[in-house]
Backbone atoms as SQL, in Angstrom:
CREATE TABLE atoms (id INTEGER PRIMARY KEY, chain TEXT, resi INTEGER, resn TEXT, atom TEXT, x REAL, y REAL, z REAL);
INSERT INTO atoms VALUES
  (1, 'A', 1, 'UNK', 'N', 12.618, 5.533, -16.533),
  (2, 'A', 1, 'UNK', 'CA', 13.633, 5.011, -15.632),
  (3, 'A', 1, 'UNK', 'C', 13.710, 5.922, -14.409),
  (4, 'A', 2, 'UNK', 'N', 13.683, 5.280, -13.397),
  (5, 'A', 2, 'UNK', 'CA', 13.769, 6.035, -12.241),
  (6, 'A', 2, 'UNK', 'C', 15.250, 6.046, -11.238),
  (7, 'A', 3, 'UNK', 'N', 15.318, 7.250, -10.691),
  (8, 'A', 3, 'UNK', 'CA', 16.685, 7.379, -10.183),
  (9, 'A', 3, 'UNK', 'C', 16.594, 7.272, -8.748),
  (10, 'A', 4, 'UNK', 'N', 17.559, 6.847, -8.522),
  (11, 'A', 4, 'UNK', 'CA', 17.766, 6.258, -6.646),
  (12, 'A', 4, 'UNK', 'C', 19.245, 7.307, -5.866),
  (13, 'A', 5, 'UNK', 'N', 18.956, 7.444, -4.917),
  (14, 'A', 5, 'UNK', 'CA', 20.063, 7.816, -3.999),
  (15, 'A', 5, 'UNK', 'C', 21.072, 6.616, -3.770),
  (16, 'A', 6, 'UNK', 'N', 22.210, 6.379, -3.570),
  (17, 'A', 6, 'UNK', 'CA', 23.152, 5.111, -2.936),
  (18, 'A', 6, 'UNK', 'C', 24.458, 6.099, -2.374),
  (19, 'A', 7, 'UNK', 'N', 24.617, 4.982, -1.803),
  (20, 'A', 7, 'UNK', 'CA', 26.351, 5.713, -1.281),
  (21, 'A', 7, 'UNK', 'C', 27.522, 4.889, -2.102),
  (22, 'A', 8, 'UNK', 'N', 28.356, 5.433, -3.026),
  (23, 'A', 8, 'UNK', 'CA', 29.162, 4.130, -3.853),
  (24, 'A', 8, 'UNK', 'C', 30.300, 4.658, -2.941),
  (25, 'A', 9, 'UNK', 'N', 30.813, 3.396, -2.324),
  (26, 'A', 9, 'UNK', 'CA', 32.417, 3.365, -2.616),
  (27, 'A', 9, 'UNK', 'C', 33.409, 2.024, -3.045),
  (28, 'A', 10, 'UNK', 'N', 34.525, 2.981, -3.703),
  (29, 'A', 10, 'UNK', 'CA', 35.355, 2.314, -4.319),
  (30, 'A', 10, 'UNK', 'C', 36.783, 2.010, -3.100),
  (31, 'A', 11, 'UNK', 'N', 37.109, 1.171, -3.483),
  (32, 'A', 11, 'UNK', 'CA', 38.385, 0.615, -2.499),
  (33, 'A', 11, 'UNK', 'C', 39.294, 1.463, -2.071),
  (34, 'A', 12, 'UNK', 'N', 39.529, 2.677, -2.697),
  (35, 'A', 12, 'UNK', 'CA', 40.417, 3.942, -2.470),
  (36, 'A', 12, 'UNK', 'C', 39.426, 4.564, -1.348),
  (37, 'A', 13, 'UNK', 'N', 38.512, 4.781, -1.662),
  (38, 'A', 13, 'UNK', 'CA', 37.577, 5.608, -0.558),
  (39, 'A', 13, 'UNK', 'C', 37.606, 5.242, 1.008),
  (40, 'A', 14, 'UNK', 'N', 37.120, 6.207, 1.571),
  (41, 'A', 14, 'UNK', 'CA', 37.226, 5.694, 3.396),
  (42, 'A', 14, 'UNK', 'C', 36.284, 5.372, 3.499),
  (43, 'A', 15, 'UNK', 'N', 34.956, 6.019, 2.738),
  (44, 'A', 15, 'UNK', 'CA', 33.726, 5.990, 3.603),
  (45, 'A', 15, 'UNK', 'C', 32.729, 6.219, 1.861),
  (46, 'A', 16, 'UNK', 'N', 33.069, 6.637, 0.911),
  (47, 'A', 16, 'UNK', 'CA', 32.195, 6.973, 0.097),
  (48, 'A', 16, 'UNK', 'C', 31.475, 8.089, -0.186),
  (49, 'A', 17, 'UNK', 'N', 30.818, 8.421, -1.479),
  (50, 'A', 17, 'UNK', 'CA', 29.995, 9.354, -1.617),
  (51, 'A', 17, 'UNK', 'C', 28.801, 9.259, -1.690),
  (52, 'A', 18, 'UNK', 'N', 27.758, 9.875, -1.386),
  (53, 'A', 18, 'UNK', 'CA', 26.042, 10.081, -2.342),
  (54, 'A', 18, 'UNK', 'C', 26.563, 10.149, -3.389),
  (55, 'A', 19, 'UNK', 'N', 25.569, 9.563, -4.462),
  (56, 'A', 19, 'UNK', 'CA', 25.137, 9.972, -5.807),
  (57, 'A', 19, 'UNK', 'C', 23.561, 9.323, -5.673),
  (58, 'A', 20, 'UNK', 'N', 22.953, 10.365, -7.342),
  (59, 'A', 20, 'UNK', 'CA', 21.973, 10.153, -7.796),
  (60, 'A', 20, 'UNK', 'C', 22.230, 9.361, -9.224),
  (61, 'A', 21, 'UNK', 'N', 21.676, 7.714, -9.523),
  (62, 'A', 21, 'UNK', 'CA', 21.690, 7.132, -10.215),
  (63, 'A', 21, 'UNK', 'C', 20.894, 6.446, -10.865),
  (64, 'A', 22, 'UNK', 'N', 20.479, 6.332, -12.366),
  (65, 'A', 22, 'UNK', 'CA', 19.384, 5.552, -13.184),
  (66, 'A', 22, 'UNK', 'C', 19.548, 4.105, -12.515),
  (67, 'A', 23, 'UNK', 'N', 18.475, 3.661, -11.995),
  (68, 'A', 23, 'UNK', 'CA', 18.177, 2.011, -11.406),
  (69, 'A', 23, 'UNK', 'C', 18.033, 1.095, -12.606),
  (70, 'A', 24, 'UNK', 'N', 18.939, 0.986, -13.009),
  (71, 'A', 24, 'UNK', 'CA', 18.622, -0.298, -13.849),
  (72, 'A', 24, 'UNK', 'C', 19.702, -1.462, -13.902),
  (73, 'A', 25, 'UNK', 'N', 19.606, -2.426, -14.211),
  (74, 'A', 25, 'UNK', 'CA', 20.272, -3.300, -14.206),
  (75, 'A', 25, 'UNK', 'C', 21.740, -2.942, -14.583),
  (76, 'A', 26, 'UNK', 'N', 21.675, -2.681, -16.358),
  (77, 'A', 26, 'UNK', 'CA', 23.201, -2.497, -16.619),
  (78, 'A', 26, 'UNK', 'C', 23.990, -1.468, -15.904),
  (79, 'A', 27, 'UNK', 'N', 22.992, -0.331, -15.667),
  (80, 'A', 27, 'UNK', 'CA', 23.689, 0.756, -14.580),
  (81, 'A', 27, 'UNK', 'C', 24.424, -0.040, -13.283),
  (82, 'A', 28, 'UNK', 'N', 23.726, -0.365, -12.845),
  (83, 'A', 28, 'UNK', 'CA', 24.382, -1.003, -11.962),
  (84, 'A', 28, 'UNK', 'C', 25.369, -1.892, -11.818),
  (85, 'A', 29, 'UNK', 'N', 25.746, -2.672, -13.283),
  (86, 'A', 29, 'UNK', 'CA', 26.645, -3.800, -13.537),
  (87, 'A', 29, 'UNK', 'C', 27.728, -2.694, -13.918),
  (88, 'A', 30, 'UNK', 'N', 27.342, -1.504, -14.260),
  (89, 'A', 30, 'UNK', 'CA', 28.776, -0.943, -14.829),
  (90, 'A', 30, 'UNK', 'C', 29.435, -0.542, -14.185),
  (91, 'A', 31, 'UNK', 'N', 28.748, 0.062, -12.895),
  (92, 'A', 31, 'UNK', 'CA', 29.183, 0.614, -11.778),
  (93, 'A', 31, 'UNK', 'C', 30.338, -0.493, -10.888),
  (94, 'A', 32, 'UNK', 'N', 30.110, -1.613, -10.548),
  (95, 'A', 32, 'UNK', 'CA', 30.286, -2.844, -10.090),
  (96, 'A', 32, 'UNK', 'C', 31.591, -3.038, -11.407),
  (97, 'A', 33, 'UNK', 'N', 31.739, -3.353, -12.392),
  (98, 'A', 33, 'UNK', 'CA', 32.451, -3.662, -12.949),
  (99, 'A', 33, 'UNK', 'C', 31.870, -5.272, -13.552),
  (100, 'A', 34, 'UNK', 'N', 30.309, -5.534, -13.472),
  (101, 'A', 34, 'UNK', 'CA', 29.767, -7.051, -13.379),
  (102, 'A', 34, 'UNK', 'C', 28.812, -7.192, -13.077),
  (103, 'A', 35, 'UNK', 'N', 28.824, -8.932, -12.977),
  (104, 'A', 35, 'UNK', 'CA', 26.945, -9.203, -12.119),
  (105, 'A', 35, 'UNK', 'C', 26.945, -8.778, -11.002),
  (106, 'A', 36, 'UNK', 'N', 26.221, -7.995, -10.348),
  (107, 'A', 36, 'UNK', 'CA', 25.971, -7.765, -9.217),
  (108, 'A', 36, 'UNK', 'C', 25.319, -8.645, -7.979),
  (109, 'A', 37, 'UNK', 'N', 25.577, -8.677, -7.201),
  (110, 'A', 37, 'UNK', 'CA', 25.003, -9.153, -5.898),
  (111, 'A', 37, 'UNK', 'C', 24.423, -8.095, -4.696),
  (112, 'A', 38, 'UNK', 'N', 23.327, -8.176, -4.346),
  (113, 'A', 38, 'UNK', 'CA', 23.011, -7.494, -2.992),
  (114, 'A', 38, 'UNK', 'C', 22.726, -8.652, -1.760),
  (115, 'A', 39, 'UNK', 'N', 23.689, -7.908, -0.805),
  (116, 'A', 39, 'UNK', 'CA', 24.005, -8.318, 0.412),
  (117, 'A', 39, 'UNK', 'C', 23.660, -7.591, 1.495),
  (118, 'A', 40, 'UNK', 'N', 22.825, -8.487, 1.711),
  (119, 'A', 40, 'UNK', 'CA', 21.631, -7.696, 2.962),
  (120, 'A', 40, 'UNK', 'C', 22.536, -7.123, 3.909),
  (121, 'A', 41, 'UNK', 'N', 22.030, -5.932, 4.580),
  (122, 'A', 41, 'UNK', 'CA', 23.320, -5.812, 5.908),
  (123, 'A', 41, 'UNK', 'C', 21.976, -5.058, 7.181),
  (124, 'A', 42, 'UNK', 'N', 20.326, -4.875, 6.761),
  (125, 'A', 42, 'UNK', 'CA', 19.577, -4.574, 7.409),
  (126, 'A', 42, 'UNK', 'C', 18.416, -4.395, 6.749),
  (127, 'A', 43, 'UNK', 'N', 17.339, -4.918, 7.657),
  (128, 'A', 43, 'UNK', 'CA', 15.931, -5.235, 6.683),
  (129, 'A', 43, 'UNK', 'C', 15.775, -3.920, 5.718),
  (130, 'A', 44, 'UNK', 'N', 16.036, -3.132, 5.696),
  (131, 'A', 44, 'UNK', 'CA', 15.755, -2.082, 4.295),
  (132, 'A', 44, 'UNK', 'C', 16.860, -1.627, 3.863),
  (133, 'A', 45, 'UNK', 'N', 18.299, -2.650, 3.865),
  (134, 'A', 45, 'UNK', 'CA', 19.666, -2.150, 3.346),
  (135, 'A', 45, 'UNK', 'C', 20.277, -2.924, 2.818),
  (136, 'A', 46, 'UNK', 'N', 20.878, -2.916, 1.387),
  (137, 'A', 46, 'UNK', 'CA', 21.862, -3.529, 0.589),
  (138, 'A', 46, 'UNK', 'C', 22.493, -3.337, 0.606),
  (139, 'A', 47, 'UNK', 'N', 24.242, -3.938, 0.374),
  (140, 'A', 47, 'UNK', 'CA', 25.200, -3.364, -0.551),
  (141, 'A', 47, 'UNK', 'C', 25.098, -4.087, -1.919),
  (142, 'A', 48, 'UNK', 'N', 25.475, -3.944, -2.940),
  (143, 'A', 48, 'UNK', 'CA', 25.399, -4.208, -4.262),
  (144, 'A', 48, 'UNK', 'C', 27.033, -4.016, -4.281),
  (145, 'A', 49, 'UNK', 'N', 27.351, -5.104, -4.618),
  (146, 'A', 49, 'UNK', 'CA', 28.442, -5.351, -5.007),
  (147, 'A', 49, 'UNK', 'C', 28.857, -6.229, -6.064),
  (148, 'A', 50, 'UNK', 'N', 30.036, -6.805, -7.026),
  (149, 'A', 50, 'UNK', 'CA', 30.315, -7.639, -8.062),
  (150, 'A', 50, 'UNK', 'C', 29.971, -9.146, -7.402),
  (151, 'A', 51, 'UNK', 'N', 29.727, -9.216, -7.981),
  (152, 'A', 51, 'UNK', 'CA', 29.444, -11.061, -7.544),
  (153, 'A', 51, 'UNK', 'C', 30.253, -11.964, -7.750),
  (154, 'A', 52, 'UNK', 'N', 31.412, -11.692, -8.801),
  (155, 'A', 52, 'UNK', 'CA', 32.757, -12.256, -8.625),
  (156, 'A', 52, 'UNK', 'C', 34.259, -11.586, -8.208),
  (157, 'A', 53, 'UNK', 'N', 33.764, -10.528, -7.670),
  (158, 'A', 53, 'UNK', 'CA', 34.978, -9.802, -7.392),
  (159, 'A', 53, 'UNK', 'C', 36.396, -10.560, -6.400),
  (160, 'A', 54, 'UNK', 'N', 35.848, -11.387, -5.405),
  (161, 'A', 54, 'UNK', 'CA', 36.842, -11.821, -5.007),
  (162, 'A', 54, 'UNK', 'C', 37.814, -12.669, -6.258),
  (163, 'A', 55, 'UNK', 'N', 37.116, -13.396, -6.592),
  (164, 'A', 55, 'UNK', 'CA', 37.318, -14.681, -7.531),
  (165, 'A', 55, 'UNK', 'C', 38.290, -13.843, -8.360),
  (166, 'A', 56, 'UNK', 'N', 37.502, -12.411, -9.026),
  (167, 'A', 56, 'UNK', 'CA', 38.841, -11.660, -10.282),
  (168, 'A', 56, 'UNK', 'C', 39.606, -11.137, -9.322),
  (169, 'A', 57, 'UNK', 'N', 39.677, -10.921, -7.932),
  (170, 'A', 57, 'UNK', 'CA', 40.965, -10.643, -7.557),
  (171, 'A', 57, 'UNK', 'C', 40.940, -9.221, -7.592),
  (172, 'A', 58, 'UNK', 'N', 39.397, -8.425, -7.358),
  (173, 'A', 58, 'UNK', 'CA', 39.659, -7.061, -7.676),
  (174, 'A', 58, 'UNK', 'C', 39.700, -6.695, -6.006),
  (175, 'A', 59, 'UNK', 'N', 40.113, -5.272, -5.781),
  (176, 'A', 59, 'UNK', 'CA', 40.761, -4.625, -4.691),
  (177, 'A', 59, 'UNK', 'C', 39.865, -4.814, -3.073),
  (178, 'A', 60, 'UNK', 'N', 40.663, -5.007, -2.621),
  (179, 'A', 60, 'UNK', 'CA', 39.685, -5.093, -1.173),
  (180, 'A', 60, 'UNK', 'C', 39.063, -3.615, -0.827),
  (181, 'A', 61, 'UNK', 'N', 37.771, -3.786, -0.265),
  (182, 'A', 61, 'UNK', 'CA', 37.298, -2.801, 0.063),
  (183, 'A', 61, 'UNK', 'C', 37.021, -2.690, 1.753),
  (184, 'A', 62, 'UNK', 'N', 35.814, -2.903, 1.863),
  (185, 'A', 62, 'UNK', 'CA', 36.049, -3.024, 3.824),
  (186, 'A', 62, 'UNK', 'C', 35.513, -4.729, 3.446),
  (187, 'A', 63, 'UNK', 'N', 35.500, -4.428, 5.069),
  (188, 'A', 63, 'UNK', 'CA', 35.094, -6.152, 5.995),
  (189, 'A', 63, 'UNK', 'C', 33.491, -5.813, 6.591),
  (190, 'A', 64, 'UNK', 'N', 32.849, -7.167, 6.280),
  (191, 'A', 64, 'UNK', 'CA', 31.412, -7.581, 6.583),
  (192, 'A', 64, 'UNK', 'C', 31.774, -7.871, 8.000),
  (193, 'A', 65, 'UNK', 'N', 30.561, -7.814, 8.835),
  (194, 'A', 65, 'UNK', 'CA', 30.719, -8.186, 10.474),
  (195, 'A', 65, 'UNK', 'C', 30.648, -9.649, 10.598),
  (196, 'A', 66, 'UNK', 'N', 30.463, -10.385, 9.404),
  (197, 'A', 66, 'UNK', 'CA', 30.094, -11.844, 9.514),
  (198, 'A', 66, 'UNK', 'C', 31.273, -12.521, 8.680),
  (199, 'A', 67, 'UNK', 'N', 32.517, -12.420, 8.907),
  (200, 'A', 67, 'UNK', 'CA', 33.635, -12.627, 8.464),
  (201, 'A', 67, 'UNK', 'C', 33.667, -12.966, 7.002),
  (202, 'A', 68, 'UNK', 'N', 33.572, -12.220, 6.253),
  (203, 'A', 68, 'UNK', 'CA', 33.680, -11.556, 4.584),
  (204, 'A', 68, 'UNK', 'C', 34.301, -10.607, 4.431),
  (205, 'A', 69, 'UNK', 'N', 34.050, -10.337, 3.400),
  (206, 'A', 69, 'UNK', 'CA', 34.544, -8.941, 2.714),
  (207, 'A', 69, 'UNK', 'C', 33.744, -8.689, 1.450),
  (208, 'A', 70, 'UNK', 'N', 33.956, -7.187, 1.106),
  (209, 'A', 70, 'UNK', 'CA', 34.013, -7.018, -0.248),
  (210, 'A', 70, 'UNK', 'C', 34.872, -6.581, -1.293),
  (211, 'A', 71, 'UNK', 'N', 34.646, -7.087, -2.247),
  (212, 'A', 71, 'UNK', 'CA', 35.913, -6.706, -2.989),
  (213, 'A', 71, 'UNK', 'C', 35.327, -5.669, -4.439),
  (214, 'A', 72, 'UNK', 'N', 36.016, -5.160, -4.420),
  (215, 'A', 72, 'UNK', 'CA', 36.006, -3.722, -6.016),
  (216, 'A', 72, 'UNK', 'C', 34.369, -2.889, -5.125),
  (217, 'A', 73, 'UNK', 'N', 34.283, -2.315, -6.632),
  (218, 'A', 73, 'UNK', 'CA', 33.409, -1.016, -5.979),
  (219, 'A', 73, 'UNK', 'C', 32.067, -1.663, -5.848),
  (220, 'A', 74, 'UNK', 'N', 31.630, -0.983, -4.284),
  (221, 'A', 74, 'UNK', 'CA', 30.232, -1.140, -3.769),
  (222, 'A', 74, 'UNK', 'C', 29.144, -0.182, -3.941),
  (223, 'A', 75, 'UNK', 'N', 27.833, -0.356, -3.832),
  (224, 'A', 75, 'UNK', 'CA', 27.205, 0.437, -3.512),
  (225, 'A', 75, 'UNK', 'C', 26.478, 0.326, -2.307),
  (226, 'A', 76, 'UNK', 'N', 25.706, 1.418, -1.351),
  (227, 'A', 76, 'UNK', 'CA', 24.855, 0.947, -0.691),
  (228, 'A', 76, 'UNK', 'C', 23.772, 1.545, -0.774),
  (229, 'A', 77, 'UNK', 'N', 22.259, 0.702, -0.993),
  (230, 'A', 77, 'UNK', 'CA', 21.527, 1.522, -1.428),
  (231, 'A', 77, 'UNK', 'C', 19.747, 0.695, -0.149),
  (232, 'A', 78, 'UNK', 'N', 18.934, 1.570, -0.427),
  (233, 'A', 78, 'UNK', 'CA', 17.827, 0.624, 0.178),
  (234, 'A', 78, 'UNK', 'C', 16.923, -0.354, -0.776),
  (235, 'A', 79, 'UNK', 'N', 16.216, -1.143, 0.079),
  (236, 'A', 79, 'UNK', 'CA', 15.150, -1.980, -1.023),
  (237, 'A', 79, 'UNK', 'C', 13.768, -1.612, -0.285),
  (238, 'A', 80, 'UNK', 'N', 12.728, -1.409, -1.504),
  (239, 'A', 80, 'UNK', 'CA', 11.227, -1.507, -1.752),
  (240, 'A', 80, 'UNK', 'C', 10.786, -3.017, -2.044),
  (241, 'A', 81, 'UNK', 'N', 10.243, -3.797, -1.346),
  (242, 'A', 81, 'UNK', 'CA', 10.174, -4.889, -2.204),
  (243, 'A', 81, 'UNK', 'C', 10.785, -5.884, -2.932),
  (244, 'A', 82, 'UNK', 'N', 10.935, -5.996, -4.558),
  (245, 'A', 82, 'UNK', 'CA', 11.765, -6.566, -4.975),
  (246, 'A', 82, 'UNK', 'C', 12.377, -5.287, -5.999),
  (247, 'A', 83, 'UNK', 'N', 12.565, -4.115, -5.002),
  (248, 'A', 83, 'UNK', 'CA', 12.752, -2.961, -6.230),
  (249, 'A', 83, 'UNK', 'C', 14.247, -2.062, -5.335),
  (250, 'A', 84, 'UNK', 'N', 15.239, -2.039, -6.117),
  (251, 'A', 84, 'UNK', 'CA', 16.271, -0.826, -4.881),
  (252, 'A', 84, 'UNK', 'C', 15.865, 0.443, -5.095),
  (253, 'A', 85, 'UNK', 'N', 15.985, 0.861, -3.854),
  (254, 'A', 85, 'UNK', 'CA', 15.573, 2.205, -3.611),
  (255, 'A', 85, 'UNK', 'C', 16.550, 3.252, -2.836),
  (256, 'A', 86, 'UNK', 'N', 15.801, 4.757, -2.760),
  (257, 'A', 86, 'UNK', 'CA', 17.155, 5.247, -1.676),
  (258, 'A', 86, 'UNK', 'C', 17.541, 5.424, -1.062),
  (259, 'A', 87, 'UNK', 'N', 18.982, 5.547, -0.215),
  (260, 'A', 87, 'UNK', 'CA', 19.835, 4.759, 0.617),
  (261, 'A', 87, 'UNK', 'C', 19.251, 5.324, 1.838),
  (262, 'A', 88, 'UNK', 'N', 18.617, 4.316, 2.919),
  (263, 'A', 88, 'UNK', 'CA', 17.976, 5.044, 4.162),
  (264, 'A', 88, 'UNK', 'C', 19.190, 5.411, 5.116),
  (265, 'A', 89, 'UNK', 'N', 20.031, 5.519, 4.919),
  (266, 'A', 89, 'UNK', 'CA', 21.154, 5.994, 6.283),
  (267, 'A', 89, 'UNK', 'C', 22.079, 6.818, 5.223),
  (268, 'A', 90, 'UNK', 'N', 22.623, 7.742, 6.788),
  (269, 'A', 90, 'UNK', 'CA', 23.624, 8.860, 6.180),
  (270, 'A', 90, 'UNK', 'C', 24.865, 8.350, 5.681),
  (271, 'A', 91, 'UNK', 'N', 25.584, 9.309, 5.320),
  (272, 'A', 91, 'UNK', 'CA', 26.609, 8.869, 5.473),
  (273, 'A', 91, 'UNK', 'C', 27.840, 8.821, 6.705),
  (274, 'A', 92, 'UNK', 'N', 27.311, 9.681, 7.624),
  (275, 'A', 92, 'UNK', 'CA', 27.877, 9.372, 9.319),
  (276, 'A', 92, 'UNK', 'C', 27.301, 8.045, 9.842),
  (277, 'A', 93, 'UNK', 'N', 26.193, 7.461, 9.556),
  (278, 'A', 93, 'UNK', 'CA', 26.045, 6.325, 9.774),
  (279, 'A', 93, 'UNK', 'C', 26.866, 5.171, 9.157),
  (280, 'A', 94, 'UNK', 'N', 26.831, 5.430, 8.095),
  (281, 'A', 94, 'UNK', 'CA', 27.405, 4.148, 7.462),
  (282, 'A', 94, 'UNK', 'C', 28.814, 4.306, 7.724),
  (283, 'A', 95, 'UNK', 'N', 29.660, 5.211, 7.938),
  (284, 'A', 95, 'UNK', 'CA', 30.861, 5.664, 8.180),
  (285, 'A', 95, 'UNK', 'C', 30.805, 4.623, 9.362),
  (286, 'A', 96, 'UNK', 'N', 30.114, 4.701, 10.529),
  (287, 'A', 96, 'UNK', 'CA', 30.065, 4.150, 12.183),
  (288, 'A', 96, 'UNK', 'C', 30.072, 2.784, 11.983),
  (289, 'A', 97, 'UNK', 'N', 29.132, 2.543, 11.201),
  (290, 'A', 97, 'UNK', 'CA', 28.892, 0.594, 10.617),
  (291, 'A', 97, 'UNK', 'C', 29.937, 0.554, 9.514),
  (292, 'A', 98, 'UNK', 'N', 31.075, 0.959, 9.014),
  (293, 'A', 98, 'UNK', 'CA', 32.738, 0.641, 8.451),
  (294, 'A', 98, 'UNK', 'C', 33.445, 0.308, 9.803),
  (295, 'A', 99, 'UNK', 'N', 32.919, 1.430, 10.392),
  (296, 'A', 99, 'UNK', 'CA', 34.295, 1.473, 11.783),
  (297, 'A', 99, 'UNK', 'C', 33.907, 0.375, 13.111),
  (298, 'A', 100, 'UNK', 'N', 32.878, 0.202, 13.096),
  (299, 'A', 100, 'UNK', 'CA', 31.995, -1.130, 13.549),
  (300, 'A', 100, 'UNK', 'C', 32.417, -2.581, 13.899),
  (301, 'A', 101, 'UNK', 'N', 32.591, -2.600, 12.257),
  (302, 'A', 101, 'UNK', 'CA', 32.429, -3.767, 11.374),
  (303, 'A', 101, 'UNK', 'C', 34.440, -3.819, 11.670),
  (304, 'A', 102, 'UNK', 'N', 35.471, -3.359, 11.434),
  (305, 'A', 102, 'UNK', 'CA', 36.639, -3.019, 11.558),
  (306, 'A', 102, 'UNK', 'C', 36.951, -3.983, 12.822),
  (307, 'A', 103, 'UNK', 'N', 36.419, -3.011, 13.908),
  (308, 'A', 103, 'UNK', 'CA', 36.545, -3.502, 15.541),
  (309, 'A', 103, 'UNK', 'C', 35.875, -4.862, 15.969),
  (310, 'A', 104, 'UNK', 'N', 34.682, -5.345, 15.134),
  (311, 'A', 104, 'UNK', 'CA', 33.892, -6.306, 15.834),
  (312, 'A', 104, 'UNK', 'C', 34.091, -7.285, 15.289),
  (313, 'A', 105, 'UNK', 'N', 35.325, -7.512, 13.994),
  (314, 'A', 105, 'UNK', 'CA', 34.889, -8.416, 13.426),
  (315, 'A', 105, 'UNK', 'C', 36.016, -9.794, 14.155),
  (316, 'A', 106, 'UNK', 'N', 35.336, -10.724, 13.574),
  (317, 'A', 106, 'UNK', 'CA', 36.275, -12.340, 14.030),
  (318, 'A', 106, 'UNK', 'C', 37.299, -12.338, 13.947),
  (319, 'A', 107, 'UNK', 'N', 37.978, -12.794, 14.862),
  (320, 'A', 107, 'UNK', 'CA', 39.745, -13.103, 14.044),
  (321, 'A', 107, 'UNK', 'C', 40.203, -14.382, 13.927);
């Protein structure tokens, strides 16, 4: 089993942490709280998030630039292929694309 870099954050968080994590499926569902979904946000960037989180009503987290959201804990990590891999941006980046996404989005 191989381990990946991601940035997780949870709905309490501003911006999130690094961690180093086993890539596997259930890892990832546990993390999430569920089935997971990845949601492209740039040709080599996911977030992985619950795939029913709105629906259970779990906690808001930030806002997508394409009028969404996510809800309960995310990750963001990169993709190889059909394989996730690790997370190509910092975390001052992804901090800038929260605060971004905040200002630009639809009303």
């Amino acid at each position: 089993m191989s381990r990946i870099k991601i940035i997780i954050k949870r709905p309490i968080d501003e911006v999130g942490r690094l961690a180093y994590i086993e890539n596997s499926l259930e890892n990832l569902q546990g993390i999430v709280n569920g089935c997971i979904e990845a949601v492209p946000i740039r040709d080599d960037t996911v977030i992985i998030c619950n795939s029913d989180g709105k629906i259970r009503d779990m906690f808001f987290n930030f806002r997508l630039p394409w009028d969404d959201y996510i809800a309960g804990t995310a990750m963001v990590c990169g993709v190889s292929g059909d394989e996730f891999a690790d997370v190509p941006i910092t975390l001052d980046e992804w901090r800038q694309m929260l605060d971004e996404w905040k200002v630009n989005r639809r009303v």
